[in-house]
C-alpha positions in Angstrom: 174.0 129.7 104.2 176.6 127.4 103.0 178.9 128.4 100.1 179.9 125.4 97.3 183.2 126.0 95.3 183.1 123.3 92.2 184.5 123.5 88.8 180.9 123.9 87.2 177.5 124.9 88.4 175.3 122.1 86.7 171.8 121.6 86.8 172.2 118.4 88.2 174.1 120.0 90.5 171.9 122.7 91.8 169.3 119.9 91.7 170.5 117.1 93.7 172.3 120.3 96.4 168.9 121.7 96.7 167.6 118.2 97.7 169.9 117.2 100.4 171.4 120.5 101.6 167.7 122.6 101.2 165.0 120.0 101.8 166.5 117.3 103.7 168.9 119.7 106.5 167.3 123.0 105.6 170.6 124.2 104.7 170.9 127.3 102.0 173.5 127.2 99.7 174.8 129.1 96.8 177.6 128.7 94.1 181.2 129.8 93.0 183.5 128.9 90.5 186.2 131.7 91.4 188.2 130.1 93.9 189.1 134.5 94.6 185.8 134.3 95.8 185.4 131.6 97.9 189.0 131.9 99.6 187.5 135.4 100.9 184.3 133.8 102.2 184.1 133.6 105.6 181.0 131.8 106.3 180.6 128.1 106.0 181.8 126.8 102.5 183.5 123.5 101.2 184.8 122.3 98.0 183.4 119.7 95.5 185.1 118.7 93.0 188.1 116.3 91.9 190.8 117.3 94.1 192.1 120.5 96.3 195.1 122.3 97.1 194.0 123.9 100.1 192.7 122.5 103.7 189.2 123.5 103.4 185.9 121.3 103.6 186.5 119.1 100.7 184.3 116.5 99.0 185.4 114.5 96.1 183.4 115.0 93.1 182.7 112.0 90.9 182.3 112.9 87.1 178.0 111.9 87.5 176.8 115.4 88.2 178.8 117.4 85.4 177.5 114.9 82.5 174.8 115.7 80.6 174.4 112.2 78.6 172.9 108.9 80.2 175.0 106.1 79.6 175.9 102.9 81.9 177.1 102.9 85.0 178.2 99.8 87.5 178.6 102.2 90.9 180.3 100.1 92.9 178.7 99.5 96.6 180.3 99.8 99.7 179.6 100.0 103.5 180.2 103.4 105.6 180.1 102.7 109.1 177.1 100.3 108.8 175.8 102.4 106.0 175.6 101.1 102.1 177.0 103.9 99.8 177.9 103.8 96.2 180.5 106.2 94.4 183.2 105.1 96.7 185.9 108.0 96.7 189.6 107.0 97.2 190.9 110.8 97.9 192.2 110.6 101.6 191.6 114.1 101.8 187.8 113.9 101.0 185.8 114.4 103.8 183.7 111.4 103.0 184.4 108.3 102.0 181.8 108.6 99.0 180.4 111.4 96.6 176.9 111.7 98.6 175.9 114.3 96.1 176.6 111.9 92.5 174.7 108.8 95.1 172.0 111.0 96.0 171.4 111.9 92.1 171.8 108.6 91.0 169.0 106.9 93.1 166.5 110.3 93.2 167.1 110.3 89.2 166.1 106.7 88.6 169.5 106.7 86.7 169.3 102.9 86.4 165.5 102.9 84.8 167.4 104.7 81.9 170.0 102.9 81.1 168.7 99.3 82.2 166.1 97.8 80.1 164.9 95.1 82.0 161.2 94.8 82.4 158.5 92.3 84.1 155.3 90.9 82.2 153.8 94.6 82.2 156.6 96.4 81.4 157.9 97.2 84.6 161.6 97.7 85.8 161.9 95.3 88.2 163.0 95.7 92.0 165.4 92.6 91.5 167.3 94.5 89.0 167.6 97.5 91.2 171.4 98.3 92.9 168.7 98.6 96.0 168.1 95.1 95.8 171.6 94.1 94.9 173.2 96.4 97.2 170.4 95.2 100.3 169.3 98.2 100.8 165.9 99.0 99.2 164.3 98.9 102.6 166.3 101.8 103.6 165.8 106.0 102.6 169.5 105.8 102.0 169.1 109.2 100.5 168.2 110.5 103.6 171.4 109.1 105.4 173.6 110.4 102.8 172.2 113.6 103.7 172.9 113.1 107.6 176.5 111.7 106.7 177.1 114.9 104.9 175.7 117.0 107.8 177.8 115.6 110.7 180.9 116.6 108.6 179.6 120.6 107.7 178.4 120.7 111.4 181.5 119.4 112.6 183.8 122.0 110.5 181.0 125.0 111.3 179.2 124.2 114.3 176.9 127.2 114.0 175.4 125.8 110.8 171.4 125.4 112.2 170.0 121.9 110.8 166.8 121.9 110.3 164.9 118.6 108.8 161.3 118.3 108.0 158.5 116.8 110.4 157.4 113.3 110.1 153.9 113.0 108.0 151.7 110.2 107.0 149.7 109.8 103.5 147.2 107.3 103.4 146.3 106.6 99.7 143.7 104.0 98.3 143.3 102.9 94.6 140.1 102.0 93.2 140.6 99.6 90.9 136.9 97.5 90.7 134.5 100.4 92.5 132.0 97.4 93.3 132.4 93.8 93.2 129.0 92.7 91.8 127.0 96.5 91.2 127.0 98.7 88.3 128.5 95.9 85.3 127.1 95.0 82.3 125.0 92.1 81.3 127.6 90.7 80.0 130.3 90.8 82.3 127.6 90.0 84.8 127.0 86.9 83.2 130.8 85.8 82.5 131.5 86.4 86.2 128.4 83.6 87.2 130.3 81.8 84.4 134.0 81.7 86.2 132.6 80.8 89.5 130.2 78.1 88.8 133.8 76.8 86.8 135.6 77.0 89.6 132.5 75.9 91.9 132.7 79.0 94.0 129.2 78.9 94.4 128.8 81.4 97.5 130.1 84.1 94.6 126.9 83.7 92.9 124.5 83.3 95.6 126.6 86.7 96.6 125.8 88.1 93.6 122.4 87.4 93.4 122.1 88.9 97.0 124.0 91.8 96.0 121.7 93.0 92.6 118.6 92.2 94.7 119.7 94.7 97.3 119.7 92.1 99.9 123.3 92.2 100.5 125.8 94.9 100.3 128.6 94.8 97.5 131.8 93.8 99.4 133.6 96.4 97.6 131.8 98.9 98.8 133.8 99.7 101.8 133.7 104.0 100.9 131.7 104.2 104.7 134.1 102.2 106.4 137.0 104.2 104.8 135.5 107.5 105.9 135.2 106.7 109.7 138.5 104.8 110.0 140.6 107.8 108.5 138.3 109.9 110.4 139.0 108.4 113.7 142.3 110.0 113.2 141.5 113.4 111.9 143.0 111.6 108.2 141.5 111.9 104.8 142.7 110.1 102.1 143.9 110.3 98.6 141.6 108.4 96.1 143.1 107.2 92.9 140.5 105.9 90.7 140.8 103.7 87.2 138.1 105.5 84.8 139.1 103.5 81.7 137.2 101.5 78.9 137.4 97.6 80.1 140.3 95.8 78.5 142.8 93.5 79.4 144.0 94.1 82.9 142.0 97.7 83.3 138.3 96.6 84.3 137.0 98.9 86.4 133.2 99.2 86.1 132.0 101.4 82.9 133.1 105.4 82.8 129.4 106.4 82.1 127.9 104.5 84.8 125.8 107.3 86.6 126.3 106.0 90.2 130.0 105.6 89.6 129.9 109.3 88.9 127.8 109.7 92.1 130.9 107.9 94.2 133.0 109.6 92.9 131.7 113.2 93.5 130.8 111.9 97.1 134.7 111.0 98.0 136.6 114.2 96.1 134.6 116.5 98.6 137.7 117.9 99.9 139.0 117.6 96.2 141.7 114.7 96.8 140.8 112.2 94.0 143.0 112.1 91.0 143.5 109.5 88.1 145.0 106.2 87.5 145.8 106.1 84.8 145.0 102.6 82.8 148.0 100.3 82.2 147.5 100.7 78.4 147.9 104.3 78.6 151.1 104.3 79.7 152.1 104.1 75.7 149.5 106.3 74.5 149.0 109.6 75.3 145.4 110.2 73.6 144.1 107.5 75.4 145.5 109.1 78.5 144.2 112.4 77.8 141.1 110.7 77.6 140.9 109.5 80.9 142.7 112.6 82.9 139.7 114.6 81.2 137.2 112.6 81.7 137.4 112.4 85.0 137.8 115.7 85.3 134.7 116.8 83.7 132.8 114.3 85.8 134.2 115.9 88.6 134.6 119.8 87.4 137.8 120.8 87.7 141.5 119.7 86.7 143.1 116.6 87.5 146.6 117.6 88.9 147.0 114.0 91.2 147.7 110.5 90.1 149.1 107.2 90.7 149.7 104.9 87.3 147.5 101.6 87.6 150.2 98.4 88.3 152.5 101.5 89.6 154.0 100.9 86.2 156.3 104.5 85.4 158.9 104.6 82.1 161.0 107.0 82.2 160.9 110.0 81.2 157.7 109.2 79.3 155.2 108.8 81.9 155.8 112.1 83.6 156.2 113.9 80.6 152.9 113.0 79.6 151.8 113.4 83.5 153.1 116.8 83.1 151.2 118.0 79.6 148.3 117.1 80.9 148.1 118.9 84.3 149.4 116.7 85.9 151.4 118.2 89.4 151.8 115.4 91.6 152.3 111.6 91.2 152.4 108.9 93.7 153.6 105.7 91.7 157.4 105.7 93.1 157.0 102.3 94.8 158.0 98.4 93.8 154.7 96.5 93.4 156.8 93.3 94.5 158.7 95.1 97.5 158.1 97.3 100.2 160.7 100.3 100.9 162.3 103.2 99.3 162.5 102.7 94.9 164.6 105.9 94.7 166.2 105.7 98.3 163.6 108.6 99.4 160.9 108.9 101.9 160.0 112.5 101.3 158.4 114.0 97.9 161.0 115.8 95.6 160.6 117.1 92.2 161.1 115.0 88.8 164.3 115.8 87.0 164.0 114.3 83.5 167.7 112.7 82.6 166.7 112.8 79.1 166.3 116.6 79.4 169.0 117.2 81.9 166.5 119.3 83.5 164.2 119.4 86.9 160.2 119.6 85.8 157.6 120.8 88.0 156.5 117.3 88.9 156.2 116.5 92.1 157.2 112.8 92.9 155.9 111.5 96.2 157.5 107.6 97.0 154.8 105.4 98.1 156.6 102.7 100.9 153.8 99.6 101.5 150.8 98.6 99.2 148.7 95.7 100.3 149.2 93.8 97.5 152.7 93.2 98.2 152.1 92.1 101.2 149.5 89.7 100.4 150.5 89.0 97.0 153.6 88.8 96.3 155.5 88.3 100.0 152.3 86.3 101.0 152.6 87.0 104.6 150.6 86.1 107.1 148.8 88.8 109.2 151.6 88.8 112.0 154.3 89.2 109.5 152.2 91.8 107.5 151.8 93.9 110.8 155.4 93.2 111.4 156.3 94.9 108.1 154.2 97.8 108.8 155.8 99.1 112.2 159.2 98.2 111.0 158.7 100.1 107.8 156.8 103.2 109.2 159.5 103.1 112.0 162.1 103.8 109.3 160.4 106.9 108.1 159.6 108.0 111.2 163.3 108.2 112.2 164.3 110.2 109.1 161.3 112.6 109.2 160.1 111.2 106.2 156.5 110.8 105.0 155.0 107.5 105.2 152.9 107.0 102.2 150.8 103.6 102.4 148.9 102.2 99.4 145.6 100.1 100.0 142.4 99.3 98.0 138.7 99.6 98.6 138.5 95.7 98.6 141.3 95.7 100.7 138.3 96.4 103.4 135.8 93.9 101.8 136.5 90.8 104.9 135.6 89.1 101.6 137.5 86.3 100.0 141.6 86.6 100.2 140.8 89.4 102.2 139.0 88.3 105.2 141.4 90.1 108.4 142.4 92.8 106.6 140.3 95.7 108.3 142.2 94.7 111.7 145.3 95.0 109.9 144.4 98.5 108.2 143.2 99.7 111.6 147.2 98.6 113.1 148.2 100.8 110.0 146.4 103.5 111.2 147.1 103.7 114.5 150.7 103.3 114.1 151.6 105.6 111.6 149.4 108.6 112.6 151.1 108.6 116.4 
């Protein structure tokens, strides 16, 4: 145990200590405010706050953690022995060149989604506008190496302090956006698909098609069979996260009352791992979102406590708020869709702590680190630099015993179209990140 003398116990400051001294080096700590108290310790301690008389442990505080109002910041970034921080401290005394605590807080909080309203065609707060981005290191846990930084400085002071940090783990997750290509849509949309690709003379589409509602071909989207043994080769079963909206705009998965899309979807939550994703419309409309979360939950007889918004779009606090009033326990949409790496510096899961409430929620968030589409889409790399990208980013977890949580689609497996190749990269995936 590890005592903390500060001016004020905060809930961010509990918070963010619990995170990188609990989770992250398996430290406990506690809290004093009587110096009387903390002078007669005589375990390990150290002081935060904004200066010290004495020649104990001592971190500089920045003012972040005893706020309780959003408002914006411009944390300056700086480099600690090959290490981007932010809150730079100037104290000589400090034992750390930067307040690891106020960093840590600042990233894990998704302070800047708060205070920044900057926002891509769907509403999203984009990577580029990140201090990740601008500081170069979104492909980095930094949170992690905050937490290392601090622990070479307590063990060094107290050497009998025990670090202990959590076991590396890998999450595969898939998003079912279009459960068949071809199977289970309506006349209609059956007939404006054969529309588009005759317009765009894509004629094997339609022969495809064709093939595909005579029951001569299978529908390349159907790749559920293929998922099962390639996860099972490796003793892995994955998280499903399926779109069970009404078709619209950019949600157009095939209809919720189809009776063999209720079939699927019993088939894959055997072992009770699919959850919701929830529609991009819904993101401002909580009815609409109840809607789905329950519907898919009476299909599937219980309560839906997983999800992963559709487009990974989150706004904070609202879309965990309205996670969280609807059962919601554990979300897995804390990822760029335009970049790989670490959107709030972490590769482990850590609870939500709502800004707006100045108070931690029982919300799980886990970061997702590489989704297909970004490497197809928006990077558009080829196979060898896609591969690349995989061992380099499942590397980086590795080494801080993070969890590796990948994001891939059931037409991601198709060898259909744009995605012709993909299996053998999947397969890489796998067999890389479950070493």
């Amino acid at each position: 145990m590890i005592l903390i003398y500060t001016s004020s116990v905060t809930n961010r400051l509990r918070y963010i200590s619990s995170l990188l001294l609990g989770d992250l080096l398996g430290i406990e700590c506690a809290f004093t405010t009587y110096r009387d108290d903390f002078n007669s310790f005589q375990g390990a301690k150290f002081t935060y706050a904004r200066a010290t008389d004495g020649d104990e442990l001592f971190i500089e505080s920045a003012k972040l953690l005893f706020e309780d109002t959003v408002y914006p910041q411009e944390p300056v970034i700086s480099d600690e022995d090959h290490i981007p921080v932010i809150f730079p401290s100037e104290n000589t005394k400090s034992a750390l060149p930067f307040d690891p605590f106020a960093a840590s807080f600042y990233m894990v909080s998704r302070y800047e989604e708060y205070e920044r309203h900057k926002h891509d065609k769907y509403g999203r707060f984009p990577a580029l506008a990140s201090i990740a981005i601008q500081g170069k290191f979104l492909d980095i846990p930094v949170v992690h190496f905050w937490a290392d930084r601090l622990a070479e400085v307590i063990v060094r002071k107290f050497p009998g302090i025990v670090i202990k940090r959590p076991a590396y783990k890998f999450i595969p997750t898939i998003d079912i956006d279009h459960a068949y290509a071809f199977k289970c849509r309506s006349l209609s949309r059956t007939g404006g698909g054969i529309a588009r690709s005759l317009l765009n003379f894509n004629f094997y589409d339609v022969l495809l098609r064709f093939k595909v509602l005579s029951g001569a071909e299978h529908d390349p989207y159907d790749t559920y069979e293929y998922m099962r043994k390639a996860h099972a080769n490796y003793g892995l079963s994955p998280y499903y996260f399926v779109l069970f909206a009404d078709y619209g705009g950019d949600d157009n998965n095939i209809p919720v009352s189809n009776k063999a899309f209720h079939k699927l979807l019993l088939n894959l939550d055997a072992d009770h791992k699919v959850g919701i994703h929830p529609s991009l419309s819904s993101n401002k409309h909580l009815k609409k979102l109840d809607q789905e979360v329950s519907g898919l939950g009476l299909i599937l007889d219980r309560d839906i406590t997983i999800s992963r918004q559709h487009f990974m779009k989150i706004s904070f606090p609202r879309t965990y708020r309205n996670l969280f009033n609807l059962g919601v326990t554990d979300d897995f949409s804390m990822g760029y869709a335009s970049h790989p790496g670490f959107r709030s510096g972490m590769a482990r899961s850590y609870w939500f702590f709502d800004l707006s409430k100045n108070e931690v929620m029982p919300l799980k968030i886990h970061p997702v680190t590489l989704m297909d589409v970004t490497m197809k889409d928006y990077l558009r790399l080829t196979p060898e630099q896609s591969i690349e990208t995989i061992h380099r980013m499942i590397s980086m977890v590795r080494s801080v015993g993070g969890e590796f949580i990948s994001l891939c689609h059931n037409e991601t497996f198709s060898e259909h179209g744009r995605w012709l190749g993909w299996r053998n990269i999947y397969e890489e995936l796998l067999r890389f990140a479950a070493q």
